[in-house]
Backbone as CSV, one residue per row, in Angstrom:
resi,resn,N_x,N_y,N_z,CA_x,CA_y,CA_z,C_x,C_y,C_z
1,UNK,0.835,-1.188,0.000,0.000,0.000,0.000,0.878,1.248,0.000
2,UNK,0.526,2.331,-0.842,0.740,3.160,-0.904,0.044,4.944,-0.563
3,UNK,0.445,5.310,0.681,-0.319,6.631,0.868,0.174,7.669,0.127
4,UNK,-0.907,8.109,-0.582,-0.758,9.187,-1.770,-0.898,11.016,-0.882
5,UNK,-1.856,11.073,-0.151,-1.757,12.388,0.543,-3.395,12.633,1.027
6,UNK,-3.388,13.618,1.835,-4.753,13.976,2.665,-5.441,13.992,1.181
7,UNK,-6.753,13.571,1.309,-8.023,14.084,0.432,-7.983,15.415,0.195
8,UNK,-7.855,16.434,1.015,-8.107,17.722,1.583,-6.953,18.410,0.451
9,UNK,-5.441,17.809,0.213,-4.464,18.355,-0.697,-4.778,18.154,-1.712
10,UNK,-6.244,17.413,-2.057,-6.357,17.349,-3.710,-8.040,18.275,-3.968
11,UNK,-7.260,19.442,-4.326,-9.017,20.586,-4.735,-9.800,20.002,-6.006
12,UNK,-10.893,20.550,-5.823,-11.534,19.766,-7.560,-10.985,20.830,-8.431
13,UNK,-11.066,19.871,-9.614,-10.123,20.570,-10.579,-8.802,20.276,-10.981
14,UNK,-8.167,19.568,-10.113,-6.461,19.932,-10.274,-6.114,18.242,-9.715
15,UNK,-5.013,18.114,-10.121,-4.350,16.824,-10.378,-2.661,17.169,-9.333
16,UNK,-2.332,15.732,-8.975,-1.055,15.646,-8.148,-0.718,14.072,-8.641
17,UNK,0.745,14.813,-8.719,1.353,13.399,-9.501,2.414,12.878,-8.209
18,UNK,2.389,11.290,-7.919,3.470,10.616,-6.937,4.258,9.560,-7.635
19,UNK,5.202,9.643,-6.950,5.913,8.251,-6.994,5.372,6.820,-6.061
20,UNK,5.041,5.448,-6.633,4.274,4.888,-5.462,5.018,3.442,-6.028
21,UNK,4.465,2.557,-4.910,5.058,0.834,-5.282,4.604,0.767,-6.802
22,UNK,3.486,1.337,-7.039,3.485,1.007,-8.846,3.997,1.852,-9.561
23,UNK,4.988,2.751,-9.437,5.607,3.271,-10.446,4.996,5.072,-10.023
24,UNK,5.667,5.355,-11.162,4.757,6.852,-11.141,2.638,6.957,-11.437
25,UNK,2.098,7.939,-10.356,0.824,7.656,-10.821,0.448,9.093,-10.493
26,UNK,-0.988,9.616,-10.648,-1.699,10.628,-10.131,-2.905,10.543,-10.279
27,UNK,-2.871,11.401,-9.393,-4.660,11.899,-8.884,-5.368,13.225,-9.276
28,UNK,-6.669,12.950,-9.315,-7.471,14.404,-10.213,-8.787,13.906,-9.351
29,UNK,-8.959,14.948,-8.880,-10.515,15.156,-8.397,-11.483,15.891,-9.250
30,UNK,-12.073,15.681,-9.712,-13.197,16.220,-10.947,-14.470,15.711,-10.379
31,UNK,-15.471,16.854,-9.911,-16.838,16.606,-10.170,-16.991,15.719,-8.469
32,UNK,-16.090,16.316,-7.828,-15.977,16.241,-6.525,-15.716,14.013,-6.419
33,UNK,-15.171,13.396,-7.492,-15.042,12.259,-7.408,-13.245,12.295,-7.618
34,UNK,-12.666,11.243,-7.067,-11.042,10.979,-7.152,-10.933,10.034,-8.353
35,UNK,-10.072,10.117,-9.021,-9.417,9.028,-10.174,-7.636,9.258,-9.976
36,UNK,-7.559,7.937,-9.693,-6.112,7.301,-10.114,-5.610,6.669,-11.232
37,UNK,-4.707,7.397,-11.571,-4.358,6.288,-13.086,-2.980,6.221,-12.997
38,UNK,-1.952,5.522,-13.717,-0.343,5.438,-13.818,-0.255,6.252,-14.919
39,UNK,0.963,7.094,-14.415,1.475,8.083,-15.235,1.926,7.894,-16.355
40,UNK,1.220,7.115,-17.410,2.093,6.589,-18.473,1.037,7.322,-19.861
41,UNK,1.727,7.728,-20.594,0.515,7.437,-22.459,0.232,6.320,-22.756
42,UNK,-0.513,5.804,-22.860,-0.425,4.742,-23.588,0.190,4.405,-24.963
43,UNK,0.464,5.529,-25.792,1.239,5.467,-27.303,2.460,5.524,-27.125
44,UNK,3.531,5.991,-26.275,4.889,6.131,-25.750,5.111,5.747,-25.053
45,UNK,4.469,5.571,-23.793,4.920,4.996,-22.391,5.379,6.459,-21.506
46,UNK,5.397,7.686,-22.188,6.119,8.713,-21.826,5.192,9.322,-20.472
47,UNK,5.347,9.929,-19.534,4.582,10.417,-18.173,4.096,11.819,-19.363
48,UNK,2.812,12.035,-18.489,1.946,12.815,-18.936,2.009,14.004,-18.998
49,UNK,2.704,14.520,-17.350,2.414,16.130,-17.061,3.282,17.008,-17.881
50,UNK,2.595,18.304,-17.741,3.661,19.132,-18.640,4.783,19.709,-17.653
51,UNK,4.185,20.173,-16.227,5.167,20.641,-15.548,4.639,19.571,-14.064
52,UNK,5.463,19.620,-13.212,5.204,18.849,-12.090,3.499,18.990,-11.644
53,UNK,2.546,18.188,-11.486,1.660,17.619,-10.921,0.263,18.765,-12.269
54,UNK,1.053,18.763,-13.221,0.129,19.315,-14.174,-0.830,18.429,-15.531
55,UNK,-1.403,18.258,-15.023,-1.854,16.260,-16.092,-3.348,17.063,-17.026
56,UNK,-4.075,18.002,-16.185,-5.341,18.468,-16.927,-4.887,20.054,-18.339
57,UNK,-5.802,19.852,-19.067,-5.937,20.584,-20.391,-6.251,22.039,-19.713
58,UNK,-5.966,22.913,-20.338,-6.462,24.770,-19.838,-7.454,24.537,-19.665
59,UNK,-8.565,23.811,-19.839,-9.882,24.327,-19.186,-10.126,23.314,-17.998
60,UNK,-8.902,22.337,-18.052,-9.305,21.678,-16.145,-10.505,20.556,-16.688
61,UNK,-10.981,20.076,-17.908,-11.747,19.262,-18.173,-11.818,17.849,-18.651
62,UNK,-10.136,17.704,-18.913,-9.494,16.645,-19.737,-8.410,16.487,-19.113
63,UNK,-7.685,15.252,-19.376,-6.142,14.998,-19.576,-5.510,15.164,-20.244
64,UNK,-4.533,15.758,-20.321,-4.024,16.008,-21.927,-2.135,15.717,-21.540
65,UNK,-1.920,14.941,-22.331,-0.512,13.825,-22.376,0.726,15.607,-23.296
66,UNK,1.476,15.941,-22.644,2.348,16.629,-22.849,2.999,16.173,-23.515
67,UNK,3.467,15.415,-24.497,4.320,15.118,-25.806,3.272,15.277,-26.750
68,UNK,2.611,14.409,-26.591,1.677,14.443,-27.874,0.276,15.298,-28.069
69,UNK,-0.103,15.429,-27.133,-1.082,16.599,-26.795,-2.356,15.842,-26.844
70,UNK,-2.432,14.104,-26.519,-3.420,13.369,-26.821,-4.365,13.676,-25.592
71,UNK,-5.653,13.831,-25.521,-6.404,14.500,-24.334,-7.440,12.880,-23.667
72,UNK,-7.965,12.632,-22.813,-8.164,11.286,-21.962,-9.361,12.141,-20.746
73,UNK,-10.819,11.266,-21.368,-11.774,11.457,-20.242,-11.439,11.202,-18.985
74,UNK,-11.614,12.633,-18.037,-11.172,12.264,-16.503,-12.204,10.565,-15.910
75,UNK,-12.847,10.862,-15.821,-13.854,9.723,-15.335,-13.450,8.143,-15.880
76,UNK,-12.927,8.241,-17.631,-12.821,6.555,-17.905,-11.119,6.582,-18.321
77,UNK,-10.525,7.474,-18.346,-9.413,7.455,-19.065,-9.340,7.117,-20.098
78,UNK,-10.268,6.789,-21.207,-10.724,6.816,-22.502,-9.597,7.793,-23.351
79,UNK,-8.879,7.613,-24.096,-8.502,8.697,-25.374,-9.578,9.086,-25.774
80,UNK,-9.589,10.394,-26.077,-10.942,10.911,-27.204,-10.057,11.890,-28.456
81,UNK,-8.653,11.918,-28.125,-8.216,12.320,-29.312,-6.807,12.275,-29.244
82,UNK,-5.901,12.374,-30.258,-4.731,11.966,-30.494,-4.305,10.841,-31.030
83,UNK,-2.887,10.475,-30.941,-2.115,9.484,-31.175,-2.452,7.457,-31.130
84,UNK,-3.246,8.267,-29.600,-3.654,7.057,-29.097,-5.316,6.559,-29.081
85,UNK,-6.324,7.290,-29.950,-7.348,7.531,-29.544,-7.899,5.917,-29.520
86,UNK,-8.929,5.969,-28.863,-9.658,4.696,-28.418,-8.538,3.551,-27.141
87,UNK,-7.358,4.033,-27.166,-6.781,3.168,-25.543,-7.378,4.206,-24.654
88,UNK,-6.651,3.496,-23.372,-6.913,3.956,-22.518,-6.132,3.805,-21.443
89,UNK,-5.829,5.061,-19.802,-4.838,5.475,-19.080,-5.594,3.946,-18.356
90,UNK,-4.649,3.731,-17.745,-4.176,2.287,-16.721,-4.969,2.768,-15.039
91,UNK,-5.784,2.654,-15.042,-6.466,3.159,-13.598,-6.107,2.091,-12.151
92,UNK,-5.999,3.113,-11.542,-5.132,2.254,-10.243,-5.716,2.204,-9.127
93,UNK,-5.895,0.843,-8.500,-7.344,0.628,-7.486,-6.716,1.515,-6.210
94,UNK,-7.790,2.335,-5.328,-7.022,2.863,-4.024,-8.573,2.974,-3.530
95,UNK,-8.550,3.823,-2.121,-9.420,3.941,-1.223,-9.130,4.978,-0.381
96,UNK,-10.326,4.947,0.188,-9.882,6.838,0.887,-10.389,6.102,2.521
97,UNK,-9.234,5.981,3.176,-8.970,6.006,4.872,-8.305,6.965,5.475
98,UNK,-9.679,7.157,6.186,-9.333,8.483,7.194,-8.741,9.710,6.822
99,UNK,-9.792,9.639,5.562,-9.277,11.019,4.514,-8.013,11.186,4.218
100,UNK,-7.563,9.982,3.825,-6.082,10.329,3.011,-6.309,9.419,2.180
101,UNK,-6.010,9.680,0.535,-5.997,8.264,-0.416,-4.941,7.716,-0.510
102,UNK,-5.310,6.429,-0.794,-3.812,5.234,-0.413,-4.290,4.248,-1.343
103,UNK,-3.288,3.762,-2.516,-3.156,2.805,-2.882,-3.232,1.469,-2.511
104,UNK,-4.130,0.592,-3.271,-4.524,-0.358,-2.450,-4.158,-1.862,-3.327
């Protein structure tokens, strides 16, 4: 198991990227729900963010993969456009104890 950080350090809207037993991953709270996925593209393998813990598109509505500019529904990790369209980001099981999320 891996503890990722208080609930409370992740605002809606905005994404935080860790290092964890599975590799690099992050978190995005959207629509007041949490999603975990591994920091990978699926078309490169390359990590996503553009600058440290930066994984969402200018309008905060998407994922959008910083090499290729391929963008990924927060909710399914679905591609909906780019390089990679129709894969999808690697979602990573966790749970929220005692208001901190932790890899599970």
């Amino acid at each position: 198991m891996t503890d990722l950080c208080a609930l409370s350090d992740l605002d809606e809207g905005s994404s935080l990227g860790f290092l964890s037993h599975r590799g690099p991953v992050f978190a995005v709270k959207y629509d007041n729900e949490v999603y975990v996925y591994q920091n990978e593209c699926p078309h490169l393998g390359v990590n996503l963010e553009f600058l440290e813990n930066e994984f969402l598109d200018a309008d905060g509505t998407l994922i959008q993969c910083s090499t290729h500019g391929a963008l990924f529904a927060i909710d399914t990790g679905l591609c909906l456009a780019g390089p990679c369209q129709g894969d999808q980001l690697k979602p990573i099981a966790f749970s929220i104890e005692a208001g901190r999320i932790v890899l599970t």
